[in-house]
N, C-alpha and C positions, 0 to 999 in steps of 0.2 A: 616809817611814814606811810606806805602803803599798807599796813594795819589799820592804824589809822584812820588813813582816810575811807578805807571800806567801812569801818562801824557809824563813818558819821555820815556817810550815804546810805547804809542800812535804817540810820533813825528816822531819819530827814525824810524818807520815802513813805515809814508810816503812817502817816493822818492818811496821804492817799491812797495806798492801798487801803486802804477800810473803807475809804468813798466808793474805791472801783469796786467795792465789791455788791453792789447794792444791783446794779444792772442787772450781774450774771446770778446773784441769787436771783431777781425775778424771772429773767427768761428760763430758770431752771424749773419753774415751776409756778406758774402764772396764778394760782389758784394759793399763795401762801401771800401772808402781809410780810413785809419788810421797814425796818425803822433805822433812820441812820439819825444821830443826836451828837450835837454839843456841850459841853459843859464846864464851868466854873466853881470855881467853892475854895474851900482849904483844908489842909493835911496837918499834922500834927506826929509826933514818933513818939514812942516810949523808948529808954532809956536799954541797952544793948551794949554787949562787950566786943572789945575791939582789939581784935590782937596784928601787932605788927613784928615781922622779921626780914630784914634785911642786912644782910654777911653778917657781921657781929652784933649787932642792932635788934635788942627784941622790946617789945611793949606789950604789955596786956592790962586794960583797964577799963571800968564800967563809961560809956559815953555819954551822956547827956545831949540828944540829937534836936535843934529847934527847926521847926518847917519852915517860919515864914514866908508865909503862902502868898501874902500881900507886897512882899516884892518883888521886882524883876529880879527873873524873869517870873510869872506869878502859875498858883496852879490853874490845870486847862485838861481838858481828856476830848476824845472824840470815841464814837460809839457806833456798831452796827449789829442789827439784832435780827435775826428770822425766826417768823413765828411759823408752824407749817398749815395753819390756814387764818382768814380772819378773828377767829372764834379759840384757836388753840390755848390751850392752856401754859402749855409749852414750847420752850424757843429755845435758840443756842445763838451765842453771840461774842462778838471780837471787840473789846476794847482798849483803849491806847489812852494811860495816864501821864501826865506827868506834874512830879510832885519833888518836894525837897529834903536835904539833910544838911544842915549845918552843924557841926560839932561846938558845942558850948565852951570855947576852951580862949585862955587868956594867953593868945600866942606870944607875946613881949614877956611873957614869963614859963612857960612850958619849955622844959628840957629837950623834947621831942620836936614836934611840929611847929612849922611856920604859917600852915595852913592844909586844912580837912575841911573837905564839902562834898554833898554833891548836891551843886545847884544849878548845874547846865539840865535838870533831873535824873530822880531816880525814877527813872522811865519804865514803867511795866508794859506788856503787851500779853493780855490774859483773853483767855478761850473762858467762856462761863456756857453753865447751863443755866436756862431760868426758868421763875414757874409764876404766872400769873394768876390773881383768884379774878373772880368776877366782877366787874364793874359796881359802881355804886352810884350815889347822886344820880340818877337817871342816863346811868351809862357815861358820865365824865369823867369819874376818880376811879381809878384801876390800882391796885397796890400789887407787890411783884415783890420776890423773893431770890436769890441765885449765888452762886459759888462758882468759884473756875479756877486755871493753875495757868501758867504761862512763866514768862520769862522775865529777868532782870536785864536792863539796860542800862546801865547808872553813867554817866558822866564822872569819871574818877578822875579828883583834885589835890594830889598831896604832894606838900613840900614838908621836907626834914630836913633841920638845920645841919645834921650831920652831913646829905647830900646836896650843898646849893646848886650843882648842877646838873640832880638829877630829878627835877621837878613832874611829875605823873599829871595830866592833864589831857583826857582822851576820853572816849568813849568804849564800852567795855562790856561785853556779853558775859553778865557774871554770876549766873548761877538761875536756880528757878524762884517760883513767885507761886502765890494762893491770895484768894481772897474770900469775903462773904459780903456780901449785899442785901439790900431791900432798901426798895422805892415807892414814890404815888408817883401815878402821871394822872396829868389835868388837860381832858383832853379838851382843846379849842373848837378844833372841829371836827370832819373826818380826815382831814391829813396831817393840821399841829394840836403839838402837844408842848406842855409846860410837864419838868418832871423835876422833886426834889430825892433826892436817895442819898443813902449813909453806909458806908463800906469799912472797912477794916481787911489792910493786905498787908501780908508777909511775902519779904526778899531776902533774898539767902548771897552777902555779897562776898564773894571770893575774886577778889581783883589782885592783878600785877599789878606791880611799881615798875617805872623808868630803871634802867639797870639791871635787874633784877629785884626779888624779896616782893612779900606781899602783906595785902592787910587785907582781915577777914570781919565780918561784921554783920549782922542779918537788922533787918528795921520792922518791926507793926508799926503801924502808919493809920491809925482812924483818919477817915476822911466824910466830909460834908458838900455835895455840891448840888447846883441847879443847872438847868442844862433845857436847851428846847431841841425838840425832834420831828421830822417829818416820815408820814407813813406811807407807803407804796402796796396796792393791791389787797388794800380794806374792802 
């Protein structure tokens, strides 16, 4: 239980720490812009092998993962980027996804499982580098480029009919994460921005089961979102 409850105070705390971090970049260096953003959109997975063992119990098979990113709970990320002056080209930045995997699978008939997901998300927390080019439209439309590595958080959901009492339902520090990016921002003015960007990240999930035994699985995850931002020390 106290596992547990650490991982799900560890997620719970990320959106704000990425907020708090906006102050102490600035005062680190008063002369750099800073952008903290939100966003919405949707995830999608490609298709990924799934190996399960527990005591006598093993599984290996191709998964069929659906995002549905338009349900509760739906996709969302939150964003904090430093540029190291107004004008830089370059920035480095923390952001915090979360996004889905539902396993495609007709549990009333699967020998195996009663239920595969991870839909509480498959939470990433990724360190990028980015590279912007230069403005366009009279300085409104900026297009931006970046890549970064960080970590898996996934919400791990599995029930196997073999164990009905030993159902996995927790959150799980399970392994690293990559991604690649490019975006436009539209700037509104000198502080908001409207920005659309399209990513594609990899999770490498190596999670325990309740009991013991594990199941291993990695996701690409194209994703689409829009997201508004404000800027500090333009």
């Amino acid at each position: 239980m106290a596992k547990k409850t650490s991982h799900l105070r560890a997620l719970r705390c990320l959106p704000a720490m990425l907020a708090a971090l906006a102050p102490s970049l600035l005062c680190a260096r008063a002369v750099a812009e800073m952008q903290i953003g939100v966003y919405g959109g949707m995830n999608t997975n490609f298709n990924s092998p799934a190996t399960l063992h527990k005591d006598a119990l093993s599984d290996s098979r191709t998964m069929d993962w659906e995002g549905r990113p338009f349900q509760m709970p739906p996709y969302w990320g939150v964003q904090a980027t430093y540029w190291l002056n107004a004008n830089a080209s370059w920035g480095v930045g923390v952001d915090y996804s979360h996004s889905k995997a539902y396993a495609a699978l007709n549990f009333a008939t699967d020998p195996i499982y009663r239920h595969l997901e991870f839909t509480d998300g498959n939470n990433l927390v990724m360190f990028n580098l980015l590279y912007r080019f230069g403005p366009l439209a009279d300085g409104r439309l900026v297009p931006y480029l970046g890549a970064g590595g960080g970590l898996a958080i996934p919400h791990v959901e599995v029930k196997l009919k073999a164990f009905p009492g030993q159902d996995t339902w927790e959150y799980q520090f399970a392994g690293g994460a990559a991604q690649v990016l490019g975006g436009l921002e539209y700037r509104l003015d000198n502080a908001w921005s409207l920005f659309a960007e399209g990513k594609v990240s990899y999770s490498h999930l190596a999670t325990e089961l309740e009991g013991g035994g594990t199941l291993k699985t990695y996701l690409w995850s194209p994703q689409l979102m829009l997201g508004l931002s404000y800027r500090f020390g333009n």
